[in-house]
Kinemage of the C-alpha trace (Angstrom):
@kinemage 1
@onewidth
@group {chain A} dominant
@subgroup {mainchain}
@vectorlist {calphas} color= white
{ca unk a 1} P -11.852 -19.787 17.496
{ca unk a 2} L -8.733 -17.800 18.443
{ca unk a 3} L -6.782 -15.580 15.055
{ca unk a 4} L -3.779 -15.226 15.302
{ca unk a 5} L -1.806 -12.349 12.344
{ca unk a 6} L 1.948 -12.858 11.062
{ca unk a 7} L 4.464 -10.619 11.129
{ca unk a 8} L 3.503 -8.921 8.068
{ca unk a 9} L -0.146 -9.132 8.592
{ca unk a 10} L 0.737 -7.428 12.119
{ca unk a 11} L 2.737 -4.844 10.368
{ca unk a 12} L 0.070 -3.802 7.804
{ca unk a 13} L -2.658 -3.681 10.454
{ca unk a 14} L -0.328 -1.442 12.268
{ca unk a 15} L 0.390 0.543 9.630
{ca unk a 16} L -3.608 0.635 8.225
{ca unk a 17} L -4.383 1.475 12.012
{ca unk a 18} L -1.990 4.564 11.784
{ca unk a 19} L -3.329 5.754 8.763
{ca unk a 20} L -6.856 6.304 10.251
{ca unk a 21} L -5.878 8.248 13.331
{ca unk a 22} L -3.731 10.107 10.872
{ca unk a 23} L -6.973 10.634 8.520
{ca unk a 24} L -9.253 11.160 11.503
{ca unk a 25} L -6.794 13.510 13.072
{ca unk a 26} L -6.802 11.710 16.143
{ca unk a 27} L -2.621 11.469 16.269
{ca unk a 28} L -0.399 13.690 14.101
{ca unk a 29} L 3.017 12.561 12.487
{ca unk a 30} L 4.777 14.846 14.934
{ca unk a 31} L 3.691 13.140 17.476
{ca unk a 32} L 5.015 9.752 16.174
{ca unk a 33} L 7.852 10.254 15.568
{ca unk a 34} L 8.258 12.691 18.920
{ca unk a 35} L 7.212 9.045 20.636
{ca unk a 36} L 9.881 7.389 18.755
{ca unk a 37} L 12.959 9.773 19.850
{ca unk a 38} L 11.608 9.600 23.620
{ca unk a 39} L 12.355 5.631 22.381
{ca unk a 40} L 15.956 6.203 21.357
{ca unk a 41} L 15.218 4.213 18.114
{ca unk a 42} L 18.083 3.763 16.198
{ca unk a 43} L 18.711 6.510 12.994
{ca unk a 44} L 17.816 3.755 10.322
{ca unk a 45} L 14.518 2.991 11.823
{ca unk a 46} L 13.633 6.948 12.394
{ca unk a 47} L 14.310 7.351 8.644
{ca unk a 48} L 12.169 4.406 7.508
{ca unk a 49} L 9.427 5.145 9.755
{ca unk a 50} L 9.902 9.251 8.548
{ca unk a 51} L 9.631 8.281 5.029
{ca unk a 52} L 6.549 6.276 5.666
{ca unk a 53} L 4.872 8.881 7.265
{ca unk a 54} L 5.662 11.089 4.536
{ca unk a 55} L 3.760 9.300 2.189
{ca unk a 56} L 1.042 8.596 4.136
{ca unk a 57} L -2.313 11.804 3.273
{ca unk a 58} L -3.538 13.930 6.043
{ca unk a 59} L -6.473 13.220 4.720
């Protein structure tokens, strides 16, 4: 029987998923957000996402 997430069950996975590789120090913040300027994102976004990374433990 197929699952299927919404939107804000996609976005907490996503942002759970992150949090791991973070933890396990498989991908660094850096990185992200090094990804994300290669992306162009807009300046609103890169704040957001920079905030939530800033919050989120190395650990």
């Amino acid at each position: 029987m197929p699952m299927s997430l919404n939107k804000q069950e996609l976005l907490l996975f996503a942002v759970t998923a992150i949090r791991c590789l973070i933890a396990k120090g498989l991908l660094s913040k850096e990185d992200i957000m090094a990804d994300l300027a290669r992306q162009n994102i807009d300046l609103e976004t890169a704040f957001k996402i920079h905030a939530l990374l800033k919050e989120t433990p190395e650990k």
